[in-house]
C-alpha positions in Angstrom: -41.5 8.5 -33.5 -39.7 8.1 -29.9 -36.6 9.1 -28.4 -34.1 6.5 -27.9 -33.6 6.5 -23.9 -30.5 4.6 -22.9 -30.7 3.0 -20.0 -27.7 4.2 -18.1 -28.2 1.9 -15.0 -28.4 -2.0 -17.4 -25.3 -0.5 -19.2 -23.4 0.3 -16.3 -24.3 -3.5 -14.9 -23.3 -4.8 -17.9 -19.8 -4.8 -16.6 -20.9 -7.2 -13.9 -22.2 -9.9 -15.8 -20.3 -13.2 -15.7 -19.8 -13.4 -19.5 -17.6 -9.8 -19.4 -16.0 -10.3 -16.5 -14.6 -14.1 -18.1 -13.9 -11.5 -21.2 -12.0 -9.4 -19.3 -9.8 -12.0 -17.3 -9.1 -13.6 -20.4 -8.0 -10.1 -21.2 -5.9 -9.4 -18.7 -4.4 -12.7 -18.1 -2.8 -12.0 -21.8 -1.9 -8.7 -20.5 0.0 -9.8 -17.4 1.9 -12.6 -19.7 2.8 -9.5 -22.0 3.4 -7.4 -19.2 6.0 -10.3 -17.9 7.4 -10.9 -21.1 8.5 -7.2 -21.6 9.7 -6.5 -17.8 13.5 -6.0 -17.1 14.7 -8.3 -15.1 17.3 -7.8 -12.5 16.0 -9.7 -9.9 12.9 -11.3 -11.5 10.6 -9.3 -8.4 9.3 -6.8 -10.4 8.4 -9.6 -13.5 6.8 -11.8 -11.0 4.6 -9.3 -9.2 2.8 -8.4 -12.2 -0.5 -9.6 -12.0 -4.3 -8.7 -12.5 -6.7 -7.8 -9.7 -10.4 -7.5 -9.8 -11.4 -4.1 -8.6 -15.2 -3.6 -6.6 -16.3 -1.5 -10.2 -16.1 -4.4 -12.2 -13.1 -3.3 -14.0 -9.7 -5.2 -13.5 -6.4 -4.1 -12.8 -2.9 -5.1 -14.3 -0.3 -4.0 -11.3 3.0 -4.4 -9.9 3.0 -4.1 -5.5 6.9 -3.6 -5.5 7.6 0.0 -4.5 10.0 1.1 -7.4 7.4 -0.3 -10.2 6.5 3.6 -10.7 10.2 4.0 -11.4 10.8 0.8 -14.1 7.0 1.8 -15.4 7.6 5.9 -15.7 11.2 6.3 -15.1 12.6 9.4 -13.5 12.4 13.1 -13.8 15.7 13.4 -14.2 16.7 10.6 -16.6 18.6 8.5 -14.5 16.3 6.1 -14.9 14.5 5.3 -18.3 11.2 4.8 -18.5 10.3 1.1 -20.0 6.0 1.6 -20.2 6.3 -2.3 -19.3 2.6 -2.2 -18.7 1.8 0.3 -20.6 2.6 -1.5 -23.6 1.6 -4.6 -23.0 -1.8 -3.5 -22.9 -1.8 -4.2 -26.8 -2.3 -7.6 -26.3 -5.9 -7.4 -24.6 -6.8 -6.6 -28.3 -8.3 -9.2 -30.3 
C-alpha cells in the first residue's frame, strides 16, 4: 500500500482558481455589508471606507484606509476609547 503524498504546490493554487476566488468575493462582499452595518457612525468615513481588496496571495482583505480605523477597530490602551471589533465581528457573516 502507498503513502498519501499531498501535493503542496495544486493545493496552494487552489486559491487562484476562478471558482474560489468568486467564493471568496461573494464572501467578503457579505463581510463588508456586515462590517458597514456594525460601524459607528459619526461621520459616515469610517462606514464607507470599508471595503474588500484582493491581495497578490489570492486571499482578500476586508479594510478600512482612514487613519483612526485601528482606534474604532481596537480601541485604546488606555480606555478612552472602546474598542468596537467592527470588522472583527462581522467576519461571522462569510459563514454559510
Amino acid at each position: 500500500m502507498g503513502v498519501f503524498q499531498p501535493d503542496h504546490a495544486a493545493i496552494a493554487a487552489l486559491v487562484h482558481e476562478q471558482f474560489v476566488q468568486d467564493d471568496l468575493r461573494r464572501r467578503a462582499e457579505r463581510v463588508v455589508t456586515a462590517a458597514q452595518q456594525r460601524a459607528p457612525v459619526l461621520t459616515g468615513r469610517y462606514r464607507d471606507s470599508i471595503h474588500a481588496q484582493d491581495a497578490a496571495d489570492g486571499s482578500v482583505l476586508i479594510l478600512s484606509d482612514v487613519e483612526y480605523a485601528a482606534v474604532i477597530e481596537l480601541g485604546t490602551r488606555d480606555g478612552s476609547r472602546p474598542a468596537h471589533h467592527v470588522i472583527g465581528s462581522a467576519l461571522d457573516a462569510a459563514r454559510d
